[in-house]
N, C-alpha and C positions, 0 to 999 in steps of 0.2 A: 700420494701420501696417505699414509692409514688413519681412518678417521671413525676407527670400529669404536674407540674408547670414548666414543659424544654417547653412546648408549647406555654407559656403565653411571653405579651411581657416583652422587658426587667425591664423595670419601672414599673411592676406590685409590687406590697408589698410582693405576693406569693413566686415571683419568686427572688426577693432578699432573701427573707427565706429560699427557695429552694436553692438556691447558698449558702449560708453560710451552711447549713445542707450538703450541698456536700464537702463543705472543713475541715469538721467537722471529715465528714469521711473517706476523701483520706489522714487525717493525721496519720492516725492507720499506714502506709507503707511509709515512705519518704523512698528516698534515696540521701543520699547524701543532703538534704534539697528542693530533687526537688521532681514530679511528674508528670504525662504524663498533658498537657493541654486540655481539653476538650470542647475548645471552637471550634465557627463556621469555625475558619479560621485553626488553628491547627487539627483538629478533631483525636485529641489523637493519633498523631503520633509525638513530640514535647514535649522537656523535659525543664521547668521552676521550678524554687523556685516557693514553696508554693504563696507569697504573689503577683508573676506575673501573675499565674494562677486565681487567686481572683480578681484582674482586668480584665483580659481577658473576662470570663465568665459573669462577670457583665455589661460590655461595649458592648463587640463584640455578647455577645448572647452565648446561649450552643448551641451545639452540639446535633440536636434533634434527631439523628440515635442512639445518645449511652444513651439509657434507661437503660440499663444492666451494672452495671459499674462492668465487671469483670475485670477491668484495675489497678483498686484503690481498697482500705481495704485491709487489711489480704493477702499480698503479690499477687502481680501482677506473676501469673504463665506463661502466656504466657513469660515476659519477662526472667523468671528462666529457660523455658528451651532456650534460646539462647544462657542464659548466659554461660548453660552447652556447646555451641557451640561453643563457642570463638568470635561470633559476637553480632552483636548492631542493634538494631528492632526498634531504633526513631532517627530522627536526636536530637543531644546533646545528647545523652544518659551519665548519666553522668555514670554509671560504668566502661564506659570506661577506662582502667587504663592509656590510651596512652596521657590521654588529647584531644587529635584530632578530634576535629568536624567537618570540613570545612563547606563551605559555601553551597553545594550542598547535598541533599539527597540521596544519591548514594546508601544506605541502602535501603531507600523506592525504587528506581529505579530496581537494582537487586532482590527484593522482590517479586515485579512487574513482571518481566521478566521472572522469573522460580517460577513464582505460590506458592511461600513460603508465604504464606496469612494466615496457621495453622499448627503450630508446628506437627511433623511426632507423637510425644509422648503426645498429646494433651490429657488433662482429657474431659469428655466432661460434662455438667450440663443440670440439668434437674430441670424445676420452678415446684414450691411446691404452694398450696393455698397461701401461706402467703408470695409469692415474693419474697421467699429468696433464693437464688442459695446454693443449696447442692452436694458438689464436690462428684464424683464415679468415681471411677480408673476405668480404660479401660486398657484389655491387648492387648499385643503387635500387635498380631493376627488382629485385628479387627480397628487396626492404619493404614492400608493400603487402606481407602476411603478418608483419612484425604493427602496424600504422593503418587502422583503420578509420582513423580523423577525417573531416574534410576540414576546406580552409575555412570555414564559420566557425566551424569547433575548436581548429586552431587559434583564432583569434580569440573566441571567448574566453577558453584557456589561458590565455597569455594576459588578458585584460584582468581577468580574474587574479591569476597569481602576482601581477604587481599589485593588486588592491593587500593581496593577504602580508604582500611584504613590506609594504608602505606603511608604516609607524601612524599610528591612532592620533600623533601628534612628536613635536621634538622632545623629545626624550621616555619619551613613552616607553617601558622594555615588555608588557604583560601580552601588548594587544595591539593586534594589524585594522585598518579598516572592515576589512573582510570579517575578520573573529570577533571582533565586537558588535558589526551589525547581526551577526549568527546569534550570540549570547542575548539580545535584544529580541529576538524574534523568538527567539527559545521562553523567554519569559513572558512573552507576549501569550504563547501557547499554551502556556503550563499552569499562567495565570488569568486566561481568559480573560483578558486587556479588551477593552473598544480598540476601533480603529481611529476614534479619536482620541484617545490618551493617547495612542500609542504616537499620535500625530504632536500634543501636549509636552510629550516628554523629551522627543527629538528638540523640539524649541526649547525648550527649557537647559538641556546637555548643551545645545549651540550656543546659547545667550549667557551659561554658568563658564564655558569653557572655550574664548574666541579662539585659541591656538590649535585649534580642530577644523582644519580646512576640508573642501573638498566631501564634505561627508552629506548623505543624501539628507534630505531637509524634510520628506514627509514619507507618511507610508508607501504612497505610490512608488517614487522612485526607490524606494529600498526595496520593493517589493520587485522593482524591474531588475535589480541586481541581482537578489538571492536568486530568482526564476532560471536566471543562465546554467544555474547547477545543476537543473534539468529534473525529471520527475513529477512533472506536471499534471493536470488533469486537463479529458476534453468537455468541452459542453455538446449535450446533440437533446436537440428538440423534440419531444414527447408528445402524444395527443392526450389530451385533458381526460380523455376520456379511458385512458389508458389500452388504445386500441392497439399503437402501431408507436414504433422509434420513426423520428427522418433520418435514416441513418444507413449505409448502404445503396439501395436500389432505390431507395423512395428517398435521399438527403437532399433532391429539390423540389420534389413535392409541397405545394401548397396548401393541400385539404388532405385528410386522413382518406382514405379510401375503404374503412370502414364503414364511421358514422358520415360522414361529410363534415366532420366541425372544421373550422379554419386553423389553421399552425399559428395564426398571428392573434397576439390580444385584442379585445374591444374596448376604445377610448371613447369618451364623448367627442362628438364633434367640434369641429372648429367653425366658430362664425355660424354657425348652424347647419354645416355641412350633413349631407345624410348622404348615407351610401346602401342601394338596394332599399329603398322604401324604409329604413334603420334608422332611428336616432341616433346609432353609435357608428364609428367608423372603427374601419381596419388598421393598425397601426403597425407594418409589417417588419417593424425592427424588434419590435418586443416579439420573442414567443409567447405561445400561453401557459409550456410546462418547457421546466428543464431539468436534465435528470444532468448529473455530473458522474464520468466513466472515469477511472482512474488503470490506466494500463497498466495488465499483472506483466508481462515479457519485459520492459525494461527495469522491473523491481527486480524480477529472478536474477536478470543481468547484472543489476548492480550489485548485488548482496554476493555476486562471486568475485565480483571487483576489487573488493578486500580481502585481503590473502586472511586475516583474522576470521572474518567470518566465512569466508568458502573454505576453514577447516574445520568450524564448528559445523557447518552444514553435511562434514564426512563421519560425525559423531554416531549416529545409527549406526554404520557400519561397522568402525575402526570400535567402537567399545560395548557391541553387543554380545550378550552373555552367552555363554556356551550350552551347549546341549544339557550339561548336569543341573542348568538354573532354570527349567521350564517351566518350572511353579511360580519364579518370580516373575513379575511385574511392574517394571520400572520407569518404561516409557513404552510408546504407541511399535515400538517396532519388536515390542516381545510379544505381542497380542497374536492370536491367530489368525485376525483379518489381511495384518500386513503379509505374516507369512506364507496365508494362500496367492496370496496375490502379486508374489514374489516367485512365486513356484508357476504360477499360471501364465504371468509373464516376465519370464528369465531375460528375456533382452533389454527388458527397460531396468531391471533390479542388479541386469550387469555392471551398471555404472553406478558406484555410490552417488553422484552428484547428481540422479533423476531426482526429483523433487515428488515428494509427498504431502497432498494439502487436504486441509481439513475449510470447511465454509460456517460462516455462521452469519445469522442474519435476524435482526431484530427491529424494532420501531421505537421510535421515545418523542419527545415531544422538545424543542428545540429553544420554546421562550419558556419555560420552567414554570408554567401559569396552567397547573390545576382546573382550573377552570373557561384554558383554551383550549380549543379542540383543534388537533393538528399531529398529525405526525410522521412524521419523516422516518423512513426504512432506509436504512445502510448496509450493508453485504460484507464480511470482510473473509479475508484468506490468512490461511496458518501456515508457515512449514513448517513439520513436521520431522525434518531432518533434523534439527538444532537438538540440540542436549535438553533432557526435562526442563531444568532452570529456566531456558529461555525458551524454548517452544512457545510457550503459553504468557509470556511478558508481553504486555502491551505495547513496548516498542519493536516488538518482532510482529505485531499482525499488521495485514497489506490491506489497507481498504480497499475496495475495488469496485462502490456503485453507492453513490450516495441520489436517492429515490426521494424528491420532493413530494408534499400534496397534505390536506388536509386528512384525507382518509386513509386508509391500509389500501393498495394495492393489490390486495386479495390474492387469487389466483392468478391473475393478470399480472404477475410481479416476473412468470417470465418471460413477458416482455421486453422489460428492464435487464435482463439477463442476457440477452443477446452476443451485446459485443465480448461479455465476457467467459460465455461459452466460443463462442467464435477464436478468443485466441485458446483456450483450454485446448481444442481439437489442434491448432496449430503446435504447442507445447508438446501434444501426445507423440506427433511426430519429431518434433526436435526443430528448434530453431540454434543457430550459431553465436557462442557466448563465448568470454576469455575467464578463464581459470586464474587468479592471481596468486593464490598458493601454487597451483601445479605449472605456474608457469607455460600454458599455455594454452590453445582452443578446444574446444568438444563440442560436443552437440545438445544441447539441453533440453532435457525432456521434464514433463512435468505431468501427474494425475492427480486429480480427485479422489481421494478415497472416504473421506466422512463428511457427514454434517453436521455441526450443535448449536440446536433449534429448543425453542421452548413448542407447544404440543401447537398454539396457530400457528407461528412459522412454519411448524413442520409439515402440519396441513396446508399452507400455501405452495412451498415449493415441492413437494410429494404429488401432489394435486389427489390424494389419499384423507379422507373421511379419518378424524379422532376421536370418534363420539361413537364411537362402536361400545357397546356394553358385553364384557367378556368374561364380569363373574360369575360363579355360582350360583345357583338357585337358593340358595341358603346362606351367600355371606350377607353381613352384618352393616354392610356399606351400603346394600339397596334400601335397604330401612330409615337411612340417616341421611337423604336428601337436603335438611334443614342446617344440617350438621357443616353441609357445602356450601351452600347459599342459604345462608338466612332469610332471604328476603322471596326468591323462585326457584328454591331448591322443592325438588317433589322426588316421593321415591320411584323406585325404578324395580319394577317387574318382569319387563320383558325378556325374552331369549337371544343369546346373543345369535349373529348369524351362522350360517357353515361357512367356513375357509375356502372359499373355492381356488380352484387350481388356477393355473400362469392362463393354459390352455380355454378355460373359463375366462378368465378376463379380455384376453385377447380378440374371444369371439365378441364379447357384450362391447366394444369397444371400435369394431371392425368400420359399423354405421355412424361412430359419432362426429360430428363435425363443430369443431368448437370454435366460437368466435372471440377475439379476446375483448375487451373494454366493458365500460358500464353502457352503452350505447343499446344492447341488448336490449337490456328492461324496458317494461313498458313501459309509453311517453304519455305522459300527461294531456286529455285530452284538452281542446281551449273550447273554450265557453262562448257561444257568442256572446257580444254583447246587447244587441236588439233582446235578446229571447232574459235575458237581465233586466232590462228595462221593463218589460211589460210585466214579468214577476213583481219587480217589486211595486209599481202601479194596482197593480191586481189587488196586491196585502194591503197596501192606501187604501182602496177603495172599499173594503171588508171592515176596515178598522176604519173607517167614517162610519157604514152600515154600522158597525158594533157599539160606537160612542153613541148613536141615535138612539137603538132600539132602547138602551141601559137608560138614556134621560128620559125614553118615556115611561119606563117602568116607575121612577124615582119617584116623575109626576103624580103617575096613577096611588103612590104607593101615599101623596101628601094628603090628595082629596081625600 
């Protein structure tokens, strides 16, 4: 069937032609009197009556990725075999026998989330000369490219989707258990909640509202639920000193192998217990630092998981400006950084869906008290694919290293970087992801290309000097040191250095062997205590001499 007029605009004649010939033949399979919609804003994931779908398409436009309409005619197979699952594969599905829609897509969400994008039993088609899809059974055997589940994921997934389908209550129509405890957690986030309000409010919803079974009672257990949706973080153990990760080759390691500090906190002791000559004992379930790592490889994977967003992530590509718009400047992939680097390496820029990221990394202080000293460094990642709009929204950046500690991490921050350079190098080569727009697998690659750093981040992870002076002998700026610092601003006369070459660094750098942590500096040395004691004895006994000599003067001074 000819499907050239989904491209034309709406008010073409063709394309009203083409729209009724579409309703002509999505009406061979109703159900229920509906069908999936196929427009721009629904894109067949939305179940309408016949005559809502006939407006949609004619107003809002089709859907120009669904040339294939293996959704409509002669029964919609994808949606039979879910039926055989006991779930529902559109929002409003009307086979639903429970009635229950709500207001959230929680089907499409869970879909999303565990890669259920084609049925495990999926027939697969194969186009003939004459555009007609001719179904060919596939056995069982050869369904395992389509299903890369195991049976935990399966069951989590299934547990899940009864929670989203399960009514917040009898008669409930807005909201599944699932979607409400999300909307909860959402505002928890958004509103910077304790986790004892957030513990206040559940009691309070359960005690206003007893017709609400079944629902988690405290944070924990809501927290054990949301968790299945996956997207976790790991904890891995830190030297205090910021020496070493335990993490890899040394994840059983007890002592740093730098300084020798211990991996485990110091508690007082018990009953007076002393350990090694110490007042304090080892308590080896607490660490002393913990840094939390947040995996970048199953972020990149999920964000293609959604067919919405892995087409916004083909945006670079599919609407960048032509050769007559060189001047402009609209997003990161007109710039000439992308371009070089796109021409340097043609096999990764082959695939629109390589991924481009940008880093950024700052420190801020956690209890909002001015006058606490503490600060916690975070890492996060950009891509860089997404259209300007979202690029840079805050719900498009990846955290990816959340860095405990009272002080900055300095130089020693990459440390903390480890694991996340470790998958960076695996991403360069490609790991194996699913395509939910293209409908099927590729290999996903991903680089680094920028960083955006204030001038000490950039000095930390640069391991490059910012304090370089590189004006003029005669600007205006050396003069007005007071003008920067009020307080220890001084002017600034010197000469800046010469630029020395890669080859110059290389060599200066050849002998250096750098140690990472604060362990380095130098230790304090201890004081005996004997050699204390007879000092201050010593000053007693000068300041007796001194009280004497003074009353005798006083005397002399009476006679």
């Amino acid at each position: 069937m000819d499907t050239s007029w989904i491209d034309l605009p709406t008010g073409h004649p063709k394309y009203i032609d083409g729209c009724m010939q579409f309703i002509e033949f999505a009406k061979q399979d109703l159900v229920l009197g509906k069908i999936r919609c196929p427009c721009k804003n629904c894109k067949v994931d939305k179940w309408f009556p016949i005559n809502e779908v006939e407006r949609h398409i004619l107003f809002k436009g089709f859907y120009k990725s669904y040339k294939n309409w293996i959704f409509h005619g002669k029964g919609d197979m994808v949606q039979r075999m879910f039926e055989s699952d006991g779930g529902s594969t559109s929002e409003g599905f009307p086979g639903n026998q429970s009635g229950f829609i709500g207001r959230d897509n929680m089907g499409g969400l869970l879909r999303s989330a565990f890669s259920v994008n084609m049925p495990p039993n999926c027939q697969t088609f194969e186009a003939q000369e004459d555009d007609e899809w001719i179904e060919e059974p596939v056995t069982y055997e050869t369904d395992v490219e389509y299903d890369d589940s195991t049976i935990e994921e399966d069951a989590t997934y299934k547990k899940l989707l009864e929670a989203s389908e399960e009514r917040l209550y009898e008669g409930c129509i807005n909201f599944s258990k699932l979607s409400f405890l999300l909307h909860l957690f959402h505002l928890k986030c958004m509103n910077h909640w304790s986790i004892e309000s957030f513990n206040m409010l559940l009691k309070l919803i359960l005690d206003a509202f007893p017709q609400i079974l079944d629902f988690p009672s405290s944070y924990y257990y809501s927290k054990k639920m949301i968790k299945e949706l996956g997207l976790g973080y790991e904890k891995i153990d830190a030297c205090p000193n910021n020496c070493m990760l335990y993490w890899g080759e040394f994840l059983e390691k007890d002592k740093c192998h730098v300084c020798g500090t211990s991996r485990w906190k110091r508690t007082k002791g018990m009953s007076g217990d002393v350990s090694d000559g110490d007042t304090n004992t080892l308590k080896r379930s607490v660490p002393a630092k913990v840094m939390r790592y947040f995996p970048l490889i199953p972020r990149l994977k999920r964000i293609y998981m959604s067919s919405e967003t892995a087409e916004e992530m083909r945006w670079h590509d599919t609407e960048r400006l032509g050769e007559h718009d060189k001047k402009i400047l609209r997003h990161p992939s007109d710039a000439l950084a992308w371009k070089a680097f796109d021409e340097r390496h043609s096999d990764f820029a082959l695939d629109p869906r390589s991924v481009r990221l940008g880093l950024a990394s700052d420190g801020f202080n956690p209890y909002r008290l001015m006058n606490t000293s503490y600060s916690t460094w975070l890492v996060m990642s950009i891509p860089y694919n997404l259209p300007p709009w979202l690029c840079m929204k805050p719900s498009s950046f990846i955290l990816s290293t959340l860095i405990p500690g009272k002080t900055s991490p300095g130089i020693d921050i990459d440390v903390y970087l480890q694991p996340l350079v470790h998958q960076l190098k695996l991403l360069w080569t490609g790991v194996e992801a699913f395509d939910a727009f293209g409908r099927e697998k590729f290999n996903l690659r991903a680089a680094l290309l920028w960083t955006i750093n204030d001038f000490p981040a950039y000095s930390m992870l640069s391991g490059l000097s910012t304090k370089e002076n590189g004006y003029p002998p005669d600007h205006p700026y050396r003069a007005q040191g007071s003008m920067f610092c009020e307080k220890f601003g001084t002017n600034e006369w010197g000469e800046a250095p010469s630029r020395p070459s890669g080859t110059d660094i290389l060599r200066e750098q050849e002998k250096v062997e750098y140690v990472y942590g604060n362990s380095k500096a130098p230790q304090k040395k201890e004081v005996d205590k004997e050699v204390i004691m007879i000092t201050i004895i010593t000053m007693m006994s000068k300041m007796k001499i001194l009280m004497v000599m003074i009353r005798v003067e006083i005397v002399g001074m009476i006679e």
